[in-house]
FIGUKOL-812765 format. One record per residue (C-alpha): x, y, z; residue number from 1. Coordinates in Angstrom, 1 decimal. Example, Ala and Ser with C-alpha at 12.3 -4.5 7.8 and 13.67 -1.06 7.14 Angstrom:
FIGUKOL-812765
[[12.3, -4.5, 7.8], 1];
[[13.7, -1.1, 7.1], 2];
end
This chain:
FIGUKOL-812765
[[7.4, 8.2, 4.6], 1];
[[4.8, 5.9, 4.2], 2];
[[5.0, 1.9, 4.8], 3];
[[3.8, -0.5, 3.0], 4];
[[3.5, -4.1, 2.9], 5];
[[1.8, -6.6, 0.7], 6];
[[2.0, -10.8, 1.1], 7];
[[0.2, -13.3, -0.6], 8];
[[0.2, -17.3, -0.4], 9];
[[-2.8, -17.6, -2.9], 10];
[[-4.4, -19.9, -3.3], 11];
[[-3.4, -21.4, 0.1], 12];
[[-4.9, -19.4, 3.2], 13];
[[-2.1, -18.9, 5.9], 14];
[[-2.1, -17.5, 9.4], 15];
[[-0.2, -14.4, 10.2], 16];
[[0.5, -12.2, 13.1], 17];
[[1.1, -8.3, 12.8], 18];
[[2.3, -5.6, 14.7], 19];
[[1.8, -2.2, 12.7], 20];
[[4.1, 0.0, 14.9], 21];
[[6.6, -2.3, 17.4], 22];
[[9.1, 0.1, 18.5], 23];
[[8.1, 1.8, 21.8], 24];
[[9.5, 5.1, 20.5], 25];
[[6.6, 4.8, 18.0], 26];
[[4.5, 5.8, 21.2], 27];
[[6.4, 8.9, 21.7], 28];
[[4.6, 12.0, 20.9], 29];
[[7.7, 14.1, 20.0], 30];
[[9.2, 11.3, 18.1], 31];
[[9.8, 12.0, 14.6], 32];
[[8.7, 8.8, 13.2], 33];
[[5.6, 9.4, 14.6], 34];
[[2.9, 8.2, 12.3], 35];
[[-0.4, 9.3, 11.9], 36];
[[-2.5, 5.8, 11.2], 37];
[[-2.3, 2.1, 10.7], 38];
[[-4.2, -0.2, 8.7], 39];
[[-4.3, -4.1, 8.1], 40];
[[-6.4, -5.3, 5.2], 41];
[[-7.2, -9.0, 4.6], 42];
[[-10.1, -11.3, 3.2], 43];
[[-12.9, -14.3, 4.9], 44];
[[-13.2, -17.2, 3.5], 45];
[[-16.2, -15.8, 1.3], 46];
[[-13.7, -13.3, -0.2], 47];
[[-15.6, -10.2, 1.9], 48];
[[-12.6, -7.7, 2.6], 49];
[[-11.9, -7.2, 5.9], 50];
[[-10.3, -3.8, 6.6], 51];
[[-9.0, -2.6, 10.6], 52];
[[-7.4, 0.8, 9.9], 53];
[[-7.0, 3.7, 12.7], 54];
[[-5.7, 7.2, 13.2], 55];
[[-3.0, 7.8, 15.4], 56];
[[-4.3, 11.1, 16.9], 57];
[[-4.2, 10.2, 20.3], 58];
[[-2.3, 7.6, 22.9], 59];
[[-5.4, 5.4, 23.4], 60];
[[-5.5, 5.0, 19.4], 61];
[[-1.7, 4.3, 19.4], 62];
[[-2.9, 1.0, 21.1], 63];
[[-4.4, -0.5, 18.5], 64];
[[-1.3, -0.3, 16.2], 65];
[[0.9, -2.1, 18.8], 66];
[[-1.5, -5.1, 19.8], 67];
[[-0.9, -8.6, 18.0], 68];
[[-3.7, -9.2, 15.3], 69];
[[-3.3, -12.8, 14.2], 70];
[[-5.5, -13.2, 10.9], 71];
[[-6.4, -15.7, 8.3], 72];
[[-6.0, -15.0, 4.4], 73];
[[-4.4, -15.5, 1.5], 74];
[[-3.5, -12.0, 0.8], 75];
[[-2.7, -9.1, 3.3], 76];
[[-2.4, -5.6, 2.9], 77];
[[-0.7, -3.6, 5.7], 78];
[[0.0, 0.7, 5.5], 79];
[[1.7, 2.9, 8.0], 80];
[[0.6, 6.5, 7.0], 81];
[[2.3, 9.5, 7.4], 82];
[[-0.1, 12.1, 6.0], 83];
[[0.5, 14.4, 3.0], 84];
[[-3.1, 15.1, 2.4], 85];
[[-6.3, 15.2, 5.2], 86];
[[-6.5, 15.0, 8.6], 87];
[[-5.8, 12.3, 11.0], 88];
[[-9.5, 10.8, 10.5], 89];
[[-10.8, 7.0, 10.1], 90];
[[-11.7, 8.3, 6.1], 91];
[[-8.3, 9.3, 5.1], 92];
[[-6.6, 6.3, 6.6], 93];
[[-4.9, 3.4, 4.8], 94];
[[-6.3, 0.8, 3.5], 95];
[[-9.5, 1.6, 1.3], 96];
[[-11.7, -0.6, 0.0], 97];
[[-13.8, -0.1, -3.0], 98];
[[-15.7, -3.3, -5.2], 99];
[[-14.1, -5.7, -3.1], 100];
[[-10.9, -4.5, -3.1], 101];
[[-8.3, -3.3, -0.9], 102];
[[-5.5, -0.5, -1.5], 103];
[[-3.2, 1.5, -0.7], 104];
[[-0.6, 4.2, -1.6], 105];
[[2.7, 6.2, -0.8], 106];
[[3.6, 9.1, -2.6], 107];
[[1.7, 12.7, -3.4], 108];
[[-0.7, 13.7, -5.8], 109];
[[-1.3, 17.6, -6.8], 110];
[[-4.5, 19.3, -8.4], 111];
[[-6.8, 17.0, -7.2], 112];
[[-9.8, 19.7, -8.3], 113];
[[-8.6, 18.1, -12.5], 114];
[[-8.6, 14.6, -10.8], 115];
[[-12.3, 14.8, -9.1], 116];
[[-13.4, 16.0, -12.9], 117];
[[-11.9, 12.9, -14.2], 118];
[[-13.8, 10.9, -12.3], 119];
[[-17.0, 12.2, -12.7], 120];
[[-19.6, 10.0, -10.8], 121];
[[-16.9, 7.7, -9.3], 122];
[[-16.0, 10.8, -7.2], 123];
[[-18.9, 9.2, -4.7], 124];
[[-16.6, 7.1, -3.6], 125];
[[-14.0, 8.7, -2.1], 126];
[[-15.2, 9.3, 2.1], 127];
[[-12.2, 11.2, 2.8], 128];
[[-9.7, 13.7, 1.4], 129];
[[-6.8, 12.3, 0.1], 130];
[[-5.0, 11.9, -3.0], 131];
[[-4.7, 8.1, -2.3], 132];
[[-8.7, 7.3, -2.1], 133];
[[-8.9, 9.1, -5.3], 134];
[[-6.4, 7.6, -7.3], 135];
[[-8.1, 4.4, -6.1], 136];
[[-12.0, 5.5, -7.6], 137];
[[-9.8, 6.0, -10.9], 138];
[[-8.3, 3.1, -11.0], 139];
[[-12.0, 1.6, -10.0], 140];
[[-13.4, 3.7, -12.8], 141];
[[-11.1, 2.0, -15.4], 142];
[[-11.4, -1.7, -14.1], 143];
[[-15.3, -0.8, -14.6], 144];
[[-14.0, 0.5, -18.2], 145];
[[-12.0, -2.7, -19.2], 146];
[[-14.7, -5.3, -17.5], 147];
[[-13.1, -6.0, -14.8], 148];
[[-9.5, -6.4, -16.0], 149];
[[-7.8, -4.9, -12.5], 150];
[[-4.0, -5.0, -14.5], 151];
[[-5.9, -2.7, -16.9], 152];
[[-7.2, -0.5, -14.8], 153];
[[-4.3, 0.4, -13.0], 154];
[[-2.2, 0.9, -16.0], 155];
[[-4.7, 3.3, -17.6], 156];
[[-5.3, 5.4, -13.7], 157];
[[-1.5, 5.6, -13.5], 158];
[[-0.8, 6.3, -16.6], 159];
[[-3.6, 9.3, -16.7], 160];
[[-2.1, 10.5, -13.5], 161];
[[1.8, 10.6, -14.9], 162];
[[0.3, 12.7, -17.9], 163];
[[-1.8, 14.9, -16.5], 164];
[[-0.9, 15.6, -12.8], 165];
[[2.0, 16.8, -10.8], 166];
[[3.3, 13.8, -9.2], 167];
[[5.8, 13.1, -6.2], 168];
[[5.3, 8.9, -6.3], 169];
[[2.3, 7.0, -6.7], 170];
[[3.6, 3.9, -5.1], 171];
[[0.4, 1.2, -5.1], 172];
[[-0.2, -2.3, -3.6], 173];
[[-4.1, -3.7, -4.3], 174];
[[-5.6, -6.8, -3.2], 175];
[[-8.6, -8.5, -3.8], 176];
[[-9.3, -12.2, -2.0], 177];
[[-6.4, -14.4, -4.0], 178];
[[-4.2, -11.8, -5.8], 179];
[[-2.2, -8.5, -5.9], 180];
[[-0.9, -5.4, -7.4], 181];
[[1.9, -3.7, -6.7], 182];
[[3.8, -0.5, -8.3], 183];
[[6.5, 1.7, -7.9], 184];
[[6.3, 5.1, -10.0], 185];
[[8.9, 6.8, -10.2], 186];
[[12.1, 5.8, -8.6], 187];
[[11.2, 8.0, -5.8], 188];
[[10.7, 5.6, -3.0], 189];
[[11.8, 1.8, -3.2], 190];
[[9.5, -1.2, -3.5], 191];
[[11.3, -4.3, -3.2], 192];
[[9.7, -7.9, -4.1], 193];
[[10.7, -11.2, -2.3], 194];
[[9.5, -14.6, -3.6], 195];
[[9.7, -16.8, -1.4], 196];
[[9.8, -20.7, -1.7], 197];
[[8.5, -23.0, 1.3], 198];
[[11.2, -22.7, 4.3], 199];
[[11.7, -20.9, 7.3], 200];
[[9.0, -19.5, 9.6], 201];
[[8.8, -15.6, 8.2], 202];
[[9.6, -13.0, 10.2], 203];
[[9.8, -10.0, 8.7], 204];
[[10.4, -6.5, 10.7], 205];
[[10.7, -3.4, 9.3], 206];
[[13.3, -0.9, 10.1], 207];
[[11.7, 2.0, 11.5], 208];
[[9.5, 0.3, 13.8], 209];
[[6.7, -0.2, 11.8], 210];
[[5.0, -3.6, 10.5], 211];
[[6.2, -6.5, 12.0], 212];
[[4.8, -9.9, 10.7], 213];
[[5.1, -13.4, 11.8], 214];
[[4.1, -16.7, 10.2], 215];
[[5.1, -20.5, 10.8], 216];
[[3.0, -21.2, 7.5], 217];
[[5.4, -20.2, 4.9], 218];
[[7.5, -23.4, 6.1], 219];
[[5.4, -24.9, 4.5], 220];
[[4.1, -22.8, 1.3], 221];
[[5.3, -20.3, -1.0], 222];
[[4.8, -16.6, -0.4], 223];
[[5.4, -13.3, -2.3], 224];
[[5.7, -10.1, -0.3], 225];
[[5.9, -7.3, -1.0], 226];
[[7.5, -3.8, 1.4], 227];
[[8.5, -0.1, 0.9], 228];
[[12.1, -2.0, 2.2], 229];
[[14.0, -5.4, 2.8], 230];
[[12.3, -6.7, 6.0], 231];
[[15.0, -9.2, 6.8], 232];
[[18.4, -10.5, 5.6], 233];
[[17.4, -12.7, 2.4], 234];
[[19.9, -11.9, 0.1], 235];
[[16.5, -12.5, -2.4], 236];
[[15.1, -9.3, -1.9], 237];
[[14.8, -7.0, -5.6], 238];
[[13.8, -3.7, -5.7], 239];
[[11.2, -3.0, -8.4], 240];
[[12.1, -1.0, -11.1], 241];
[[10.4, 2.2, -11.5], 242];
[[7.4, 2.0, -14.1], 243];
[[6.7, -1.6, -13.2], 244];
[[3.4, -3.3, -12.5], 245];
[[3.6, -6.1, -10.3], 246];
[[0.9, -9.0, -10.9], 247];
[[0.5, -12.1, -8.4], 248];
[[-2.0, -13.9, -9.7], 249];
[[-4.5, -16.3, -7.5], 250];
[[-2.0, -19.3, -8.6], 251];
[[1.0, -17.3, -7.0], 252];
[[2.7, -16.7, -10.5], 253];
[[4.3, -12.9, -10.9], 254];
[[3.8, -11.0, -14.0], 255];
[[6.0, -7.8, -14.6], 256];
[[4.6, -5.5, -17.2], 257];
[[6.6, -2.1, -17.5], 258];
[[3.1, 0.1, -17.5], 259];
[[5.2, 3.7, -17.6], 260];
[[8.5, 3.7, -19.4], 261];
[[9.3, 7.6, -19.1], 262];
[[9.5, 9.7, -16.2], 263];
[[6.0, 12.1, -15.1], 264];
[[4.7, 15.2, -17.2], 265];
[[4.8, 17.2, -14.1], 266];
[[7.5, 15.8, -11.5], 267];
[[7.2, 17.4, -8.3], 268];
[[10.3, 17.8, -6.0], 269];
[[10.2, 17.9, -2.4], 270];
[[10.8, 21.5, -2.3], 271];
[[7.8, 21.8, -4.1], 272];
[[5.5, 20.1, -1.7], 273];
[[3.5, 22.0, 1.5], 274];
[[5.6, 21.6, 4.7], 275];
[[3.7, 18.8, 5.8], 276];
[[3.5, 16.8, 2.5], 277];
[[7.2, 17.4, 2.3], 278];
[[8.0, 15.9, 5.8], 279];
[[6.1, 12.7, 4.8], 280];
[[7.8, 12.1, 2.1], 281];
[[11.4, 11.9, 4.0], 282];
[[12.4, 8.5, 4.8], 283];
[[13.0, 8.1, 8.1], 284];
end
């Protein structure tokens, strides 16, 4: 299964170090955790996205995933991809960036012939071949729609997609320089939220081997982060219920919005996925 990971400390900039695979099984080539691509996404000080992302298709590129990147933002985006959709290529790995903003997703997306219709002349911006990019030019298409109005634009994508597509999850986190996004749709795979007040250095790890993050700046300012799971012990962690949108706003206040109350038109099980969609779908 994919992993994500999502923190902000807006407005502040903080300093954070990451490490998108850490285990040294994650090097293993018959390992079943094996991943197929890592991505960090973060912002300069002139907003500009910044977006390092490689395919794991080879040892060599397996380096980049387990060397220390200590960056400067006030909102990161990290995404360990096991692939459902495309090859192991720079286009069809997490993060993407379109407008100025950063995103990523876990879960499946079917028929995507009826999705490229729906998005017309926003279809030129998908580079690659997944569901994921194109579920981000539709949710671009709708911001454009609603002026700009990113909470908007999601709900309408999502909301499209749950209606009109057979769906496994559309789990989301976006970015842009001082806020983010985050959704969990359906109850498929977990999101959990942790907001964090000024304390302890963070240091989160996740479970499996896969995005490790540590920070001495959150002693000192509030965070929110976001992860597919718990990446410590705080007994703070909540999971996000299914259908909710997740809004951190550039003054670090959450709004919840339940954008999907009812469960997808055209749910897809696992036995109804391809056998590689359904092997990255498995949490492991």
């Amino acid at each position: 299964m994919c992993r994500l990971f999502g923190m902000t400390a807006a407005p502040q900039r903080v300093k954070a170090t990451f490490w998108l695979l850490d285990a040294s099984d994650s090097l293993d080539r018959q390992s079943e955790t094996n991943p197929d691509g890592t991505g960090l996404g973060t912002f300069d000080t002139a907003g500009r996205p910044l977006v390092e992302k490689q395919p794991l298709a080879a040892y060599e590129d397996r380096q980049f995933a387990v060397e220390a990147k200590l960056r400067e933002s006030a909102t990161f985006l990290a995404h360990v991809r096991h692939a459902s959709t495309g090859a192991r290529t720079p286009n069809n790995t997490h993060p993407f960036t379109e407008h100025g903003r950063i995103f990523a997703h876990n879960g499946v997306i079917e028929e995507l012939s009826e999705l490229d219709e729906e998005l017309g002349r926003y279809r030129d911006l998908v580079n690659g071949e997944t569901d994921s990019e194109r579920f981000f030019a539709l949710i671009t298409k709708h911001i454009d729609a609603h002026g700009g109005d990113v909470t908007a634009g999601i709900t309408d994508a999502a909301r499209w997609i749950a209606d009109q597509l057979p769906i496994f999850a559309i789990n989301l986190l976006l970015t842009t320089a001082t806020e983010l996004w985050a959704l969990r749709y359906p109850g498929t795979h977990d999101l959990y939220v942790l907001e964090r007040e000024p304390g302890e250095h963070l240091a989160h790890r996740g479970s499996k081997g896969t995005v490790r993050v540590h920070s001495t700046d959150p002693a000192h300012t509030p965070i929110v982060v976001v992860a597919s799971e718990p990446m410590d012990d705080d007994a703070d962690w909540k999971l996000v219920p299914s259908g909710e949108l997740l809004h951190v706003d550039r003054e670090l206040r959450v709004h919840r919005t339940t954008i999907l109350d009812g469960p997808p038109a055209h749910p897809l099980s696992l036995s109804d996925l391809s056998a590689e969609a359904a092997e990255s779908q498995m949490h492991r």
